[in-house]
C-alpha positions as CSV (number, residue, x, y, z in Angstrom):
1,X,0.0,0.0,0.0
2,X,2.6,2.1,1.1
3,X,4.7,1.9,-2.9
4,X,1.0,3.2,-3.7
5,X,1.2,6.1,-2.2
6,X,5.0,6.8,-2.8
7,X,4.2,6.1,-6.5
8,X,1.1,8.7,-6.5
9,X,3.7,11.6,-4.6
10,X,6.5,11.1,-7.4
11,X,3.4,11.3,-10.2
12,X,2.3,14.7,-8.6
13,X,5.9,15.9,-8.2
14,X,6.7,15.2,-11.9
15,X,3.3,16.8,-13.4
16,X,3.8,20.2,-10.8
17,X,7.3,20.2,-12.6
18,X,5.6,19.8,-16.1
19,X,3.3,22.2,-15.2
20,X,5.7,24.4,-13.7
21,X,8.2,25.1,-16.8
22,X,7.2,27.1,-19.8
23,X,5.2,25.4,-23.2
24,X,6.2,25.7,-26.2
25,X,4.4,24.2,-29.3
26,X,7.2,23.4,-32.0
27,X,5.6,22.6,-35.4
28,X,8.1,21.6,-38.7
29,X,7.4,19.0,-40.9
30,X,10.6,18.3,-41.2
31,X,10.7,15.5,-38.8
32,X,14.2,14.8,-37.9
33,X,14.6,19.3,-37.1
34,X,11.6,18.4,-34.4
35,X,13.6,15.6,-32.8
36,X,16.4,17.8,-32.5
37,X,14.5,20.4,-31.3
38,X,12.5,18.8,-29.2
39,X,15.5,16.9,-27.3
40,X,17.2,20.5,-26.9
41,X,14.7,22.2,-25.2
42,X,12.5,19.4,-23.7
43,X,15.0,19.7,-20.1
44,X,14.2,22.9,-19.6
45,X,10.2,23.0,-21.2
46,X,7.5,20.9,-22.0
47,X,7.5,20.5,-25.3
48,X,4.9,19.8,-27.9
49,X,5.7,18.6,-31.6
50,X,3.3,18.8,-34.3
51,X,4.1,17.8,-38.1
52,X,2.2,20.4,-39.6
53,X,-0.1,23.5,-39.8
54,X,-3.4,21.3,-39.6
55,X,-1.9,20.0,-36.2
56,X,-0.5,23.1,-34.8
57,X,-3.9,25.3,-34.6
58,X,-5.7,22.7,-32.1
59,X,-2.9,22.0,-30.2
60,X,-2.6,25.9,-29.5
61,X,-6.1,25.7,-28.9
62,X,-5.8,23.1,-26.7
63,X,-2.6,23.6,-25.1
64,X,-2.1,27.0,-25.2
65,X,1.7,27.5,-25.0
66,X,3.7,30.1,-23.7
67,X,5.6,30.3,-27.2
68,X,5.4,28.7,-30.7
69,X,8.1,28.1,-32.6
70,X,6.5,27.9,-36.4
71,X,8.2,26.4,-39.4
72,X,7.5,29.1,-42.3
73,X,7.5,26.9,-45.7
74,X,5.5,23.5,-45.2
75,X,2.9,22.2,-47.4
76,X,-0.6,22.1,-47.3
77,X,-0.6,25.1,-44.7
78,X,2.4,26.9,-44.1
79,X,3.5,29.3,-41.4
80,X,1.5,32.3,-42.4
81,X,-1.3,30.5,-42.6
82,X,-0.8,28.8,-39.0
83,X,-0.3,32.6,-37.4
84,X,-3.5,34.0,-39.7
85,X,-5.9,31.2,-37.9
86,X,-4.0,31.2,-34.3
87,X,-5.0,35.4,-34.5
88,X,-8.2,34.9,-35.9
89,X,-9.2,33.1,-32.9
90,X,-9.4,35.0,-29.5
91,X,-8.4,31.7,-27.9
92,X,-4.7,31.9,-29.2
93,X,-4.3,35.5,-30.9
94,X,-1.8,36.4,-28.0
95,X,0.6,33.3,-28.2
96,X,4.1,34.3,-28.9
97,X,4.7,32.6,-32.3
98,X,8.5,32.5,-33.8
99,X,9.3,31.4,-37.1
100,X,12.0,29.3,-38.1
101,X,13.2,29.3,-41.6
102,X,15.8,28.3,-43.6
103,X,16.6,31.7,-45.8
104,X,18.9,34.2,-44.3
105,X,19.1,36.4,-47.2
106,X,17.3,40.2,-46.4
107,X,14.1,40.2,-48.3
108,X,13.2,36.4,-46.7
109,X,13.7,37.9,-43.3
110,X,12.4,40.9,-43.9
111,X,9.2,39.1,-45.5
112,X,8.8,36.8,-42.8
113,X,8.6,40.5,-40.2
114,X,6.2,41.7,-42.4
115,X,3.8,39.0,-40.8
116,X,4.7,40.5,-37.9
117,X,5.6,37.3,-35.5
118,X,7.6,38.1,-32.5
119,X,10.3,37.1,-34.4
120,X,12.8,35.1,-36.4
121,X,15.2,31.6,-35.9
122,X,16.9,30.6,-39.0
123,X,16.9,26.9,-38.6
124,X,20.9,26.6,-39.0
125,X,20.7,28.0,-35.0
126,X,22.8,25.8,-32.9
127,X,21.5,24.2,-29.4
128,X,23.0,27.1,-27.6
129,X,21.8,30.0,-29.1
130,X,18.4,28.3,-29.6
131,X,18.5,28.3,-25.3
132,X,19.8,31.7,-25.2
133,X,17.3,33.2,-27.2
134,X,14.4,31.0,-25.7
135,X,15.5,32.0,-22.3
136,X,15.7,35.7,-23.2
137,X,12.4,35.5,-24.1
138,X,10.9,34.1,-21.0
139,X,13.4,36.5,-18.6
140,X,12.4,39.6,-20.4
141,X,9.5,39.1,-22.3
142,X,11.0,40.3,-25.8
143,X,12.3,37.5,-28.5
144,X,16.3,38.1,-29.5
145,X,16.8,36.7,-32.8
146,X,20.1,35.1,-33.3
147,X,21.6,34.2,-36.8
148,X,23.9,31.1,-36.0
């Protein structure tokens, strides 16, 4: 009876500890970026993968992270069409959404800011600066985007 209860305590402990650390929704349907991803930040946040922009509007819905990190080129519905639905819907308008793209080159970026997200990864970010600018973000409230 007693391994019951013990069992029950370290179940509690480990979802106030879920509970405790920040969300973030990651969605890329590029499936071996999401592993990566996901293992980077999943020691410091609960993390939440989706494949894809039909996947990423109800689990913001239903989750609601603290922060989404949004591929911008997938197909079938791509990152600009993820953040039009998550603002159309008073549910998730406010969520934090990042993008993370591949193109470094000025017009991409600077088309990607047009949407206005709060910001920018390029997905060439290593593990590090990924952290830095994560953690920035949930210290100070404002996204740092960070090139390599």
């Amino acid at each position: 009876m007693s391994g019951t209860v013990n069992e029950a305590k370290t179940d509690v402990r480990e979802e106030q500890f879920i509970h405790d650390k920040n969300h973030i929704l990651i969605c890329d349907d590029d499936i071996m970026f999401l592993k990566i991803v996901s293992d980077w930040l999943k020691d410091r946040y609960h993390v939440i993968a989706v494949r894809n922009g039909p996947e990423a509007v109800p689990a913001a819905y239903n989750e609601r992270p603290d922060l989404i990190l949004l591929d911008l080129e997938m197909p079938g519905m791509n990152g600009p069409e993820v953040l039009e639905a998550l603002r159309t819907d008073e549910q998730t308008a406010n969520i934090p959404v990042v993008f993370l793209t591949g193109h470094s080159d000025r017009d991409s970026v600077m088309d990607c800011l047009k949407l206005r997200p709060q910001g920018y990864m390029l997905k060439s970010v290593k593990r590090q600066g990924m952290l830095a600018s994560i953690d920035h973000f949930f210290e100070s409230g404002r996204w740092m985007n960070i090139e390599a």
